[in-house]
SEBAFI-531593 format. One record per residue: residue in one letter; x, y negated, z negated of N, C-alpha, C in turn. Coordinates in steps of 0.02 Angstrom, whole numbers, plus 50000, padded with zeros to 5 digits. Atoms other than C-alpha are relative to their C-alpha. Example, Ala and Ser with C-alpha at 12.3 -4.5 7.8 and 13.67 -1.06 7.14 Angstrom:
2
A500455005950000506155022549610500454994050000
S499585005950003506845005349643499614994549963
! end
This chain:
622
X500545004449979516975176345443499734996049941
X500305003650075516355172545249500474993450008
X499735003450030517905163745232499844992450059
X500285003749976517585153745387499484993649993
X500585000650019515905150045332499954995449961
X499845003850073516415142545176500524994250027
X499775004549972517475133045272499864992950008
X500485003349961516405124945371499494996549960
X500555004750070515225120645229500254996149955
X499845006850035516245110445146500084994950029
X500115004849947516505101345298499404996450006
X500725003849993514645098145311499584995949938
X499965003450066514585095645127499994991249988
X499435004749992515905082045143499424993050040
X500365006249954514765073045287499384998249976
X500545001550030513165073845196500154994449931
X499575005750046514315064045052499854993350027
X499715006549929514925051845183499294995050002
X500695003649983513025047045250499754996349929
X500235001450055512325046645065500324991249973
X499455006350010513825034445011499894994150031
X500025002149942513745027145185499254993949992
X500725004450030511715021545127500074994949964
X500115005050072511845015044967500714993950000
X499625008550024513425003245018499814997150046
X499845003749928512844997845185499784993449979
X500295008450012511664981645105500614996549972
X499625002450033513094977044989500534998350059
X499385001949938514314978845144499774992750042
X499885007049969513534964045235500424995949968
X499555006050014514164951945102500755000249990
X499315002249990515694956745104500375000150077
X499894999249935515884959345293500294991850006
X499635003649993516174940945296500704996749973
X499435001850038517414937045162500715006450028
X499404996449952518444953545251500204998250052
X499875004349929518254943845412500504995950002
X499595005150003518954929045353500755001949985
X499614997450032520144938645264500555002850043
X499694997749964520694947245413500234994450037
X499855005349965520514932245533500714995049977
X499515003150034521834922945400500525002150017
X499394996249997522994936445403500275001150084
X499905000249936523044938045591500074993850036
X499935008749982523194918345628500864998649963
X499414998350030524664919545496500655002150045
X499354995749973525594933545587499994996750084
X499935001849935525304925945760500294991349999
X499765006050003525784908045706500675001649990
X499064997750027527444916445633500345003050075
X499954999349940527704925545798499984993350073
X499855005449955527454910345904500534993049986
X499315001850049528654900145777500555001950031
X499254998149969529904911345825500114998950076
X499945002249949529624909345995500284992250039
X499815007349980529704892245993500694996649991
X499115001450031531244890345876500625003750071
X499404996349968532104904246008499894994550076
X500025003149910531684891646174500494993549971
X499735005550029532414876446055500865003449991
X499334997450019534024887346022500275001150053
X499825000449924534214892746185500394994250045
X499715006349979534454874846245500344996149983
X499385001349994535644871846123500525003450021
X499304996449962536734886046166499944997550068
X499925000149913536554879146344500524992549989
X499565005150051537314861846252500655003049978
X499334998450011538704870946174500445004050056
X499755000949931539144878246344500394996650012
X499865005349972539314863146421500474997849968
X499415003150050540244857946259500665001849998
X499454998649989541534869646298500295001250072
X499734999049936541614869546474500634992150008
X499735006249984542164850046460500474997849968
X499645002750062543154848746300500585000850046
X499075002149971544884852046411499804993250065
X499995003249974544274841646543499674990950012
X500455005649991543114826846489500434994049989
X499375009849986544824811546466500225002850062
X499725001149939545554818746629500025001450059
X500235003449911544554820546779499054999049984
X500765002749971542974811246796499525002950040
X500634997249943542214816046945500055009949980
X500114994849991542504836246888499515000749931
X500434998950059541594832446721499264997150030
X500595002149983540184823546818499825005850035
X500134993649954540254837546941499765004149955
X500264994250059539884849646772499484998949978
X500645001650052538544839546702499315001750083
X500464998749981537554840746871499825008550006
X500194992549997537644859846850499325002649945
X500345000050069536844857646687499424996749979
X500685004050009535474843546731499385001950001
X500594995749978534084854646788499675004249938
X500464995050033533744864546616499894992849943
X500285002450056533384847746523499944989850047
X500335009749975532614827846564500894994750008
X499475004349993533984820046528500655001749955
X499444996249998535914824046504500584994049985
X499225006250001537554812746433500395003849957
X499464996850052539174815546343500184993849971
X499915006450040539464802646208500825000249957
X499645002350035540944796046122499585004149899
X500054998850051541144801445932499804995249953
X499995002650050540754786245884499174996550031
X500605001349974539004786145986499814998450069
X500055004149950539234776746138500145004950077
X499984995949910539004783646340500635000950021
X499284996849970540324791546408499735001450097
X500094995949948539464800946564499195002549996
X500534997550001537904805846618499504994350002
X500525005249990535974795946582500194996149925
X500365006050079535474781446461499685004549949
X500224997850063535084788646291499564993949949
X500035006850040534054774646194500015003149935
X500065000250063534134781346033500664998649968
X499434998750033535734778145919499965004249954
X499854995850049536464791645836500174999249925
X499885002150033537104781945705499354999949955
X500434997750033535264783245637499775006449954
X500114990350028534724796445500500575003249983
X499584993950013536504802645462500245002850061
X499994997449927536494808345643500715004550018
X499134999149988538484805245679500265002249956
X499834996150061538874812245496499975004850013
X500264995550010538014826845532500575003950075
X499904996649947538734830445723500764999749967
X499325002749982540604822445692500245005149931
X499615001850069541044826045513499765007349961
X500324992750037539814843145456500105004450075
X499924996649922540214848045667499395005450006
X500844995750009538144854645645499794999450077
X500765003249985536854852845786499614997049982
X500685002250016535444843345792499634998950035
X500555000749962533764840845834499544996149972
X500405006050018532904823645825499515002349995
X500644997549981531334825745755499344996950009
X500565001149969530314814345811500104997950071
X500205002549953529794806345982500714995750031
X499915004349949530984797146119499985000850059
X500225001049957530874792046273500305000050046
X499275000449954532234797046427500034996150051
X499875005049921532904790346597499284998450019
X500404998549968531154792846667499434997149976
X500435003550044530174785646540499365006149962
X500354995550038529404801246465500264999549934
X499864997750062529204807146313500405008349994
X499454993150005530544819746237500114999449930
X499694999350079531304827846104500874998650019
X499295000150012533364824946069500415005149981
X499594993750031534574839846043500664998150015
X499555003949990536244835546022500585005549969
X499454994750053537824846845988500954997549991
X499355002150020539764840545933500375006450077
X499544997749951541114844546082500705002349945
X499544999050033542634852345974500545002650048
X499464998349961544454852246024500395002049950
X499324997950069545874862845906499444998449938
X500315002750058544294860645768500104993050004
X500155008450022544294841245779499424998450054
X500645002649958542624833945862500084995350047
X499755004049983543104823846002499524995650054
X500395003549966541354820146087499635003049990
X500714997150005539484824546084499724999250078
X500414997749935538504833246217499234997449974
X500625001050019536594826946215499624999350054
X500505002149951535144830246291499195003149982
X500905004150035533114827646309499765007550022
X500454996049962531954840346349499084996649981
X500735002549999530094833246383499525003649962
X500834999850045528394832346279499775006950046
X500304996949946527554839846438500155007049981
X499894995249991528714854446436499575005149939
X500314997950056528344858946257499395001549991
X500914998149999526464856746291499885005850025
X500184992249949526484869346415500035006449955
X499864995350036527234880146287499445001349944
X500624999650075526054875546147499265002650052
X500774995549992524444879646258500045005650037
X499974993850004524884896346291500075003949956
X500094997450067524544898246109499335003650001
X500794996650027522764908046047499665004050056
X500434993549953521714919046090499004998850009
X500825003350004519994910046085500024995750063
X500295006149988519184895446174499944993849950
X500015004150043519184886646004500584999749952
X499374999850003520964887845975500744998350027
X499685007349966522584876845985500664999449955
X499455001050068524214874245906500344994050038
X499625007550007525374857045900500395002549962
X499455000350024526924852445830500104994549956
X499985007050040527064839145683500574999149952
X499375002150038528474828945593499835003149921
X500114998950065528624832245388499374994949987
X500405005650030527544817545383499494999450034
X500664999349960526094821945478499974998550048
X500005003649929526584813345644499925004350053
X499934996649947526134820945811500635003050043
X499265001849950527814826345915499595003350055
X500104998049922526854837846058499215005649980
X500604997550023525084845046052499805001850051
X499954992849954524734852446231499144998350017
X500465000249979522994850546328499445005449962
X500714997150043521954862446232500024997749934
X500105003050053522434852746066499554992950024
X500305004849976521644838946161499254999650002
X500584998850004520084845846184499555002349953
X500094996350040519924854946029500124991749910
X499705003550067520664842045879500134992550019
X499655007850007521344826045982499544994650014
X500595001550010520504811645963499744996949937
X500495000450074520064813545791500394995049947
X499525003550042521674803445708500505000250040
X499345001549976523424798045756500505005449952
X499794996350035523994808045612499845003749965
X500334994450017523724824645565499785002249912
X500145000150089523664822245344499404993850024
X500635004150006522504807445385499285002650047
X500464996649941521534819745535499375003849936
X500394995950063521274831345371499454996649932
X500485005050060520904816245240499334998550018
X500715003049995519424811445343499415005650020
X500234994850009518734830545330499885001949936
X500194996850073518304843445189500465004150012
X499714994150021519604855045125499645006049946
X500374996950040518844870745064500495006449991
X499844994250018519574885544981500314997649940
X499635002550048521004885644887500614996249976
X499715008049957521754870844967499574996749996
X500515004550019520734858344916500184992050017
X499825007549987521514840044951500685001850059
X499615003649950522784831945080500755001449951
X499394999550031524114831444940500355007249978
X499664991550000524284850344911500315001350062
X499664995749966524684854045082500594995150023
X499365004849996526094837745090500435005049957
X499714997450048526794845744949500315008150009
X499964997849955526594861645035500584999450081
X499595002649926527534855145205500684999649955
X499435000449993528944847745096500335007749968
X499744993650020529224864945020500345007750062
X499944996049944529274873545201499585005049984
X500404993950042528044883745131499545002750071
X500494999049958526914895045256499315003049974
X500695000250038525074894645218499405000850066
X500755001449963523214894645299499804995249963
X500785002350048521634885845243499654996950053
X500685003249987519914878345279499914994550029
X500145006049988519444862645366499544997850018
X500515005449963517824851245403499844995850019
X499965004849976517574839745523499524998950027
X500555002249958516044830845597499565006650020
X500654995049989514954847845584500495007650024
X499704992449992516494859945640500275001449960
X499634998550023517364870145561500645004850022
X499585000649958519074875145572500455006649955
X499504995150066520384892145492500724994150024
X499605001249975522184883445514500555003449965
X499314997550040524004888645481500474994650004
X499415004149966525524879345481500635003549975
X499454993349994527234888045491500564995650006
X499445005350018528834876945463500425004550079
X499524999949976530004876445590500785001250006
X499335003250028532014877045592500394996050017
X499685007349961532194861145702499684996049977
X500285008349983531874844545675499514999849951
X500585000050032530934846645514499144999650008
X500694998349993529454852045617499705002049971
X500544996050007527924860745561499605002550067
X500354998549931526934870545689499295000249970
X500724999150017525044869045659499805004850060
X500474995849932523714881445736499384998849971
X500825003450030521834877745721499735007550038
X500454995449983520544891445761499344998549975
X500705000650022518724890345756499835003049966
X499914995550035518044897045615499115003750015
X500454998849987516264896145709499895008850024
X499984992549991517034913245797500035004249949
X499934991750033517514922545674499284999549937
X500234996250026516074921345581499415004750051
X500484996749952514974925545742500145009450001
X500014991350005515924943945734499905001849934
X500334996450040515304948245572499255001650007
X500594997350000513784959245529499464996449997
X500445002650016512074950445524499285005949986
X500524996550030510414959945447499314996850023
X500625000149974508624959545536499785003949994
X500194993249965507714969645638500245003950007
X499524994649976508924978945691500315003649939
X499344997950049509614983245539499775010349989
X499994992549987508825001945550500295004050075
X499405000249954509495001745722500885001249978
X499315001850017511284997245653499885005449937
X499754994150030511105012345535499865003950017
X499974990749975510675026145632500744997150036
X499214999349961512355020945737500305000549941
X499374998650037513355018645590499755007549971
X499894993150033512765036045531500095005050055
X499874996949937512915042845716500675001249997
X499165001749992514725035345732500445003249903
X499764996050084514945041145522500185007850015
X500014993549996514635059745576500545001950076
X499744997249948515595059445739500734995249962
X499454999750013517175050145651500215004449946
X499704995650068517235061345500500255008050030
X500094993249942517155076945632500874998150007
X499335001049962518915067145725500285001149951
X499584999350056519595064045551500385005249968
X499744990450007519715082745508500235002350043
X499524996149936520125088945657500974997249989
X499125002550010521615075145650500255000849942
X499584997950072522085077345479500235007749998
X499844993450017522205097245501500775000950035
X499524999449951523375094245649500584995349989
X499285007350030524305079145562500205002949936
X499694997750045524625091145417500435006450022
X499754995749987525205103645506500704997450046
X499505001949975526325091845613500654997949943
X499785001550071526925085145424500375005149976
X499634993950033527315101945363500885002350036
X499224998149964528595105545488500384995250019
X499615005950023529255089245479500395000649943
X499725000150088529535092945297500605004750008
X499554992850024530385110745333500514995250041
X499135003949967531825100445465499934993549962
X499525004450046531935086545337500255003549955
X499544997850037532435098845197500465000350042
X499294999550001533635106145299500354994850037
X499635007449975534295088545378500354998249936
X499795001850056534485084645190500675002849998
X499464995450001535915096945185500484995050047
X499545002749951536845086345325499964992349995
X500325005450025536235070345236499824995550058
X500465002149950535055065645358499295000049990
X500645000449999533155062745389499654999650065
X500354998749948531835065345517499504993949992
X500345005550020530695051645566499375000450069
X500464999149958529035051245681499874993750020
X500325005549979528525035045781499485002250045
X500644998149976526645036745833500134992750047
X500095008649990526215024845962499354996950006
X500715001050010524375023545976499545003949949
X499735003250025523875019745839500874999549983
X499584998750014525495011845786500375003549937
X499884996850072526305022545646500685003749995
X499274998950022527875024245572500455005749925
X500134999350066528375036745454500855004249997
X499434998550021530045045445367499855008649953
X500204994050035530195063145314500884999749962
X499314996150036531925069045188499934991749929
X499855002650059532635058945054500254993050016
X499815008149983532635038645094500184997349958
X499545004450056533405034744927500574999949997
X499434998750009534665043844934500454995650070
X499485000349938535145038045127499784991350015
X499945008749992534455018545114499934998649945
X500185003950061534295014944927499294996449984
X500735002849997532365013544942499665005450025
X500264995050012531025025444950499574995550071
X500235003449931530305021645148499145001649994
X500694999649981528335020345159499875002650064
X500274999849946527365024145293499604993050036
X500115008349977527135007345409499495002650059
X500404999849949525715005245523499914992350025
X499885004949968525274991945670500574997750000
X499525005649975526304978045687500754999849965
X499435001650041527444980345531500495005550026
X499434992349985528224998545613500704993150019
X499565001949984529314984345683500624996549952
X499655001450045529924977345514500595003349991
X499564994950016531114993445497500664995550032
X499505004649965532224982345618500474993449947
X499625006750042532734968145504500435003249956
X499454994750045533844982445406500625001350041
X499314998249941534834984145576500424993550004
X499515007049993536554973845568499734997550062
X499805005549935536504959345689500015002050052
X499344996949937537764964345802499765006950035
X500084993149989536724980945821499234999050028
X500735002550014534964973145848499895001550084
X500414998349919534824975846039499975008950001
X500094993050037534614994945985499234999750019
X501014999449998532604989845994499954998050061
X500255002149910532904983646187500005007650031
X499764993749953533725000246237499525003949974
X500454995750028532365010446119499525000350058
X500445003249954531075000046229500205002150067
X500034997549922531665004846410500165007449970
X500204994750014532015022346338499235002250014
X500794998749996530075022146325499945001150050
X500325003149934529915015446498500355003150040
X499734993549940531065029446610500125003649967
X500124991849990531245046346649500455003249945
X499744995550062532455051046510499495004149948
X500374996850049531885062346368500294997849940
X499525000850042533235061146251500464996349977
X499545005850028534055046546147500524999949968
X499484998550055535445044046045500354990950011
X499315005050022536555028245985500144999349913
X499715002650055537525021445844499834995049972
X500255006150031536785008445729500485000649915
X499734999150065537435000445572499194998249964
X500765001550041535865000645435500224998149925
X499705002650070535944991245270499815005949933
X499944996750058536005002045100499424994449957
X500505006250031534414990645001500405000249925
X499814999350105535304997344814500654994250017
X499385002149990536994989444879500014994650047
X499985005349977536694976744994500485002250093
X499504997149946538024986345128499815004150040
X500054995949944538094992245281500095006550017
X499674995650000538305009545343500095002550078
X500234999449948538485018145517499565006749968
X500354994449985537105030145572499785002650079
X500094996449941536725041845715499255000550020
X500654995849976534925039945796499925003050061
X500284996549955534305052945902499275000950001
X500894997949986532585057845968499935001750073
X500474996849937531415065846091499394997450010
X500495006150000530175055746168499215006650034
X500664996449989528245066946176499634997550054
X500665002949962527125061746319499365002350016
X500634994549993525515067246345499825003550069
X500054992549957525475083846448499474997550057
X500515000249963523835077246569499994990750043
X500035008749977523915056346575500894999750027
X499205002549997525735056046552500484994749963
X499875006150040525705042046428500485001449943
X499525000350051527055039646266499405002649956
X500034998650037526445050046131500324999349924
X499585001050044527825050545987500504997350024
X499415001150032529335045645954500285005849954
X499564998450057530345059045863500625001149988
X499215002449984532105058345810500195001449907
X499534998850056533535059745675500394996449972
X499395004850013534395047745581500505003749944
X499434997550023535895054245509500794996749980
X499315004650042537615047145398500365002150063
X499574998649928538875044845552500624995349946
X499425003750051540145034645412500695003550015
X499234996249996541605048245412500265002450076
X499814998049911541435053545597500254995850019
X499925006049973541315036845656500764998149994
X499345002050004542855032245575500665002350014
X499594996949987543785045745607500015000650075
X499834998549947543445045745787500414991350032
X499445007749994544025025645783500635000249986
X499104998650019545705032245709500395002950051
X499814997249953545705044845829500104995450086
X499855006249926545295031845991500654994549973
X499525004249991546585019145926500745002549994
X499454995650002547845032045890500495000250101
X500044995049920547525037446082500294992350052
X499835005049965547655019246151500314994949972
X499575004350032548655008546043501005002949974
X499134996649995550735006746025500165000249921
X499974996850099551015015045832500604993449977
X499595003050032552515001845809499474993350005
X500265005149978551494985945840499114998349997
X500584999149996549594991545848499544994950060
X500525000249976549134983046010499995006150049
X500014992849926549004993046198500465002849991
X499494996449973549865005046239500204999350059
X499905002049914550505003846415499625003150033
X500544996349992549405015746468499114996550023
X500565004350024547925008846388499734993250025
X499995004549975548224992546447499944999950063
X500204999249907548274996946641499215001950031
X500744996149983546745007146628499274991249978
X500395007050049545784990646531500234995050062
X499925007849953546524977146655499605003950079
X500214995149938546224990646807499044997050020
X500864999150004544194989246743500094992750018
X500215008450001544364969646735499954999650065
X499905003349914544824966146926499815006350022
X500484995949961543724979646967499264994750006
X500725002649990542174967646912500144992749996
X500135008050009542664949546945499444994550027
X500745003749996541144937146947500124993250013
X499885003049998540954922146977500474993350010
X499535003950034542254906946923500285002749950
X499584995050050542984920646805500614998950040
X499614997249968544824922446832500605002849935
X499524996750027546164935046744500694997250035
X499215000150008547784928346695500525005549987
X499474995650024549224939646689500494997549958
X499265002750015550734936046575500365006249994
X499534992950012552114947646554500394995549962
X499645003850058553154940946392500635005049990
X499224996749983555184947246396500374996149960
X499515003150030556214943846234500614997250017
X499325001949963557654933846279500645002549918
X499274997350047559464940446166499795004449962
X500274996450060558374955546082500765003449996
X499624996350002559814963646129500635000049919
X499365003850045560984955745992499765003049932
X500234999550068559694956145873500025008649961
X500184993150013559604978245876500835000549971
X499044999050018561824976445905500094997849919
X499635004150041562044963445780499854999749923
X500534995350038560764967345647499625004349975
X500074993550030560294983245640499145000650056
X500694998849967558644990545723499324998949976
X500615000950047557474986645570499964993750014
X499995006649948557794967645635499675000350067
X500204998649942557614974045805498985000550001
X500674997549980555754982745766499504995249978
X500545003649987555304967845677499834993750026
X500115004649958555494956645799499535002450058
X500304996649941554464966445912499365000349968
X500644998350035553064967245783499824992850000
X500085006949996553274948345755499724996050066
X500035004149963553144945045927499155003150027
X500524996849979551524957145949499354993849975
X500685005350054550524946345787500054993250055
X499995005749946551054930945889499405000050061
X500365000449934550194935846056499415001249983
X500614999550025548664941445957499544996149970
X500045006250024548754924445867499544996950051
X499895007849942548784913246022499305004150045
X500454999149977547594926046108499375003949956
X500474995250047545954930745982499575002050022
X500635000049992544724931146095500044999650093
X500114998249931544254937746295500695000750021
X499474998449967546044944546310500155007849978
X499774994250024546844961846317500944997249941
X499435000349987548744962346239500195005749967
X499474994550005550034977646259500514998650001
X499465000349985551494982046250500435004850047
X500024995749925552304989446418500505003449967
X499394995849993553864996246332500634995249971
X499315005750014555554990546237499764993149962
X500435007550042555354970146201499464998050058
X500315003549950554274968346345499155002949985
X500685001550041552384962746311499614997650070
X500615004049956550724958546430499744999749967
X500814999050052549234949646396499734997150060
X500744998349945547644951246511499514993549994
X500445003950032546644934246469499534998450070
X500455002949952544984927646559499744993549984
X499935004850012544574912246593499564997850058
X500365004049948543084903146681500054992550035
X499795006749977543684889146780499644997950052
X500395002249926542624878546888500554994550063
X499495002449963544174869646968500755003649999
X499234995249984546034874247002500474995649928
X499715002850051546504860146881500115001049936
X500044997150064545624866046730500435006849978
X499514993949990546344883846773500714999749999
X499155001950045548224877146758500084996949944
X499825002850047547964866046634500135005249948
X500084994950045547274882346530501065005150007
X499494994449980548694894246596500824994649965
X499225004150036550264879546546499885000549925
X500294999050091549384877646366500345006049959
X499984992650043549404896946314500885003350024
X499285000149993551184897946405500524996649968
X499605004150044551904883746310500035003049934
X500075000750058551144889246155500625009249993
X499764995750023551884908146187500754998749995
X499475001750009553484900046222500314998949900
X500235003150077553424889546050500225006949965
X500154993850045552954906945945500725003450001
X499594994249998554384915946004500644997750004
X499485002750033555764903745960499985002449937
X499834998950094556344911645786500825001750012
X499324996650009557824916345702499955006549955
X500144994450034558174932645632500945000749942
X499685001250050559394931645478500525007849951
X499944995750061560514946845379500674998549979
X499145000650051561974942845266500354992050034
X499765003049992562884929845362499884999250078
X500185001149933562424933545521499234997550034
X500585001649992561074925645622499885001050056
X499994999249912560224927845805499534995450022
X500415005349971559174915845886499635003750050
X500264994749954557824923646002499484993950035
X500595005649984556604915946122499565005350049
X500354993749946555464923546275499894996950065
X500105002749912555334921346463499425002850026
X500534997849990553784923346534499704998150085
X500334999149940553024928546710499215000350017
X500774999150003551324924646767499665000050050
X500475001249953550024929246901499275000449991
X500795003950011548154925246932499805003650040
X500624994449968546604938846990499664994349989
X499894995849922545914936147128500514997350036
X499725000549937546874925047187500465000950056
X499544998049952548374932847251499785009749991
X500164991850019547694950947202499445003149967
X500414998550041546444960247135500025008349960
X499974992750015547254977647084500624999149966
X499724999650041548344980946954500864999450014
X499324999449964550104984747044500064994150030
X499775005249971549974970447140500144991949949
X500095004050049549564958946995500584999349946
X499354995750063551004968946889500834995150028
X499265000949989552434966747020499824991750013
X499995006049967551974946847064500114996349931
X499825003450096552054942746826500695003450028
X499314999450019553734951946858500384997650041
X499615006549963554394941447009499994994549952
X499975005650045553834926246905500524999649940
X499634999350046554654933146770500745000050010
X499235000449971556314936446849500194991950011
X499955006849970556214917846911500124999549915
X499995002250070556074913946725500765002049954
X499564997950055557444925446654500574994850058
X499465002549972558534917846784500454992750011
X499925006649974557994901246777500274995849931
X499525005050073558964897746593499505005249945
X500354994050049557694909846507499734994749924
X500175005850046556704900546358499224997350037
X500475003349960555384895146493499225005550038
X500594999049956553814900646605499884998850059
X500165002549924553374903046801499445002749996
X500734997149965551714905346887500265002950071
X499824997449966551914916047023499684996050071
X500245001549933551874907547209500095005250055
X499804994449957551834918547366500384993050035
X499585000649970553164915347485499784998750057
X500255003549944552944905047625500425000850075
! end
């Protein structure tokens, strides 16, 4: 009980501290209550201008990938059918004002009136010749007579540029976007050129700022800059640096916090304005009340110092045994990690030097999310699946991420797991806890082991096997204007080459002819090998007509033809080799593997028979 006792009295000790302390800073605390305000208000205008930045940049990107789309839907077909490339562009008119495909050297091809020439600014340099995007950055005006912005992306055929996709998206739209900025009544963000010019400012910049100037450095010149931004020419100087900043502004009796946050289109800037009338209204003020306003703060002093202990006894005790399963994780070079979610709080138990080349802090609010920008790329939707984790009935997580090394710059894989806490009574997300752990040697060894399991050891693509099971899945889920080509590829005279040359000829003509098909196909195709010299490859292919869909299918047939003309050479003797090739098309004569199989090897037969050297598509029989 003594020891109790003694306990407890330092506890009360502690709070009699607290109050005392609590006295003698509270007068001094007014004046700084505002300069923390501002302080805070800055920093939170900052992080929400940067956050809506990105937003904005990701709706601008968006609509060019909807541009490069289009760019590749048309590149086989935009010299030779008209009406199926007009037919494409009205698929495509609806996510922007106005819509054309231009000549490389500027001029209308298809689609609306563009008045601007590209030839302006570098423009056609930039699309034709650096094959970039772009995004005009100031003001024109489309079919309709609105105001818009310009986005414009290079059509590429075999790498050579052979036309530009371009199109508008409206002021209006953008507005909409911009005033679903802030969190006030006296708050507002716009969009401005390097040079202070308006491009889209949005009905609550209207009510708030517009009005006041045509241009936003001359809006400021005919105000007061106060802090430590002081003139019009610091923050030019500022802008051309892309620099992101706050500061002060006075105008006709208001005053104003602002940010501006560079863009990565169109040498925008994004401005945000906020009243600065609010934020100083939430700081402390001193009256009457002010003995009032210290019995609460010594009320609320004695009842948070009470929570504080309580939570600190129970947050050291959760700590401790954190500590004992990070030592032994250490042993398996691994670490334990806690995500709080109310407050947010992020923290790392074991040895983070050793397993990221950096010694991990403890992150609270907004930054817990920083940890993310360490996750490769390619691995980054990891924080979607975390996120619905949260949100159903599972308990238990686990995937594979690659995470960068900070000493080395390099990637590694790792294994996170976790168990998600909820609270026993509400039911709400409590923790986050979990394991990150080196997955480097497993990983790789179980990739040796899977390609071992599904790949052909002479050649390294399918196995036959492998390949049935993989095409099987494809024309299990066909969508859309998707359609799976079959080929089946059949050396013509291998035979000669194993007789006549020896079998080390033989195997590497069979290896030769594998790199080939892997060549010609790098990308949305399977290719195996069924056995002997005989080869499939699985390719997909979105075709919105039947035309585009042969044109594609003769192309990659010609080209495998082509490839598989060689000669094979030893001493004096030589063999000449070529390949015959059979081909059918999911769905349309089939959608299951056998049927798809035997209709490439009719074709094919037609082929070996028909002089061999050549290519059929498979017709049904009439």
């Amino acid at each position: 009980m003594k020891k109790a006792f003694w306990s407890y009295e330092k506890i009360y000790i502690l709070l009699v501290a607290v109050l005392l302390i609590g006295a003698l800073c509270f007068s001094s605390m007014r004046g700084d209550v505002k300069q923390s305000t501002t302080r805070i208000a800055e920093e939170n205008l900052a992080s929400n201008a940067e956050i809506f930045a990105a937003y904005f940049d990701d709706m601008i990107e968006g609509s060019l990938n909807q541009l490069k789309q289009l760019g590749k839907a048309v590149n086989v077909s935009i010299y030779e059918d008209t009406s199926a490339t007009r037919e494409l562009l009205k698929g495509y008119r609806p996510l922007f004002s106005s819509l054309s495909i231009l000549t490389v050297q500027g001029t209308q091809e298809y689609g609306d009136h563009i008045t601007l020439k590209l030839d302006q600014a570098g423009m056609l340099q930039t699309l034709v010749y650096d094959k970039k995007p772009i995004v005009y950055s100031d003001m024109l005006y489309d079919q309709f007579d609105n105001a818009a912005v310009l986005l414009a992306v290079p059509i590429e055929v075999s790498g050579k540029v052979t036309g530009i996709v371009v199109g508008t998206v409206t002021i209006d739209d953008l507005n909409e976007l911009m005033d679903q900025w802030g969190y006030s009544q006296k708050g507002c963000a716009f969009l401005i050129s390097s040079k202070g010019n308006y491009v889209t400012k949005g009905k609550k910049f209207n009510e708030i700022l517009g009005g006041k100037a045509n241009n936003f450095f001359t809006y400021l010149g005919n105000g007061d800059l106060t802090g430590d931004i002081s003139s019009v020419s610091d923050i030019e100087h500022k802008v051309q640096r892309d620099d992101t900043f706050t500061f002060h502004h006075e105008y006709s009796g208001s005053d104003y916090l602002m940010a501006l946050h560079p863009s990565e289109y169109g040498n925008w800037y994004f401005g945000f304005a906020e009243g600065a009338e609010e934020i100083k209204s939430s700081g402390l003020t001193m009256g009457v009340g002010t003995k009032l306003y210290f019995a609460v703060f010594a009320a609320f002093g004695i009842l948070f110092l009470v929570v504080i202990v309580l939570l600190n006894h129970r947050d050291k005790l959760n700590c401790d045994a954190l500590e004992r399963y990070a030592i032994l994780d250490s042993m398996d070079k691994s670490v334990v990690f806690e995500f709080q979610f109310e407050p947010k709080r992020f923290r790392m138990f074991g040895d983070t030097m050793e397993m990221f080349g950096q010694e991990v802090s403890t992150l609270r609010g907004e930054e817990v999310y920083d940890v993310y920008q360490y996750v490769h790329e390619d691995d980054r939707s990891v924080r979607g699946r975390i996120h619905r984790f949260y949100d159903d009935e599972s308990r238990q997580f686990m995937s594979e991420i690659r995470i960068k090394n900070l000493a080395d710059g390099n990637y590694g894989w790792f294994r996170v797991s976790g168990i998600l806490v909820k609270d026993a009574r509400l039911g709400t997300n409590q923790k986050f806890l979990g394991k990150i752990e080196s997955a480097d040697q497993q990983i790789a060894e179980e990739k040796d082991l899977v390609q071992r399991a599904e790949n052909d050891l002479l050649t390294g693509v399918l196995n036959k096997k492998t390949m049935e099971e993989k095409v099987t899945k494809c024309l299990q889920h066909i969508e859309g204007h998707t359609h799976y080509i079959f080929f089946m590829v059949d050396l013509d005279n291998f035979k000669n080459v194993n007789d006549k040359l020896g079998h080390i000829y033989g195997d590497n003509a069979i290896v030769d002819t594998a790199n080939k098909l892997t060549e010609i196909f790098s990308n949305n195709a399977y290719v195996g090998r069924l056995g002997g010299d005989e080869f499939a490859v699985c390719a997909s292919y979105d075709a919105f007509d039947d035309e585009s869909l042969l044109s594609y299918i003769k192309k990659k047939a010609e080209q495998i033809c082509e490839a598989n003309r060689r000669t094979y050479t030893n001493g004096g003797v030589s063999i000449n080799i070529s390949s015959s090739v059979g081909i059918a098309i999911a769905p349309d004569f089939g959608q299951d593997f056998e049927t798809i199989y035997k209709m490439a090897d009719s074709a094919l037969y037609r082929s070996k028979n028909g002089g061999k050297n050549c290519f059929h598509i498979y017709k049904k029989e009439r």
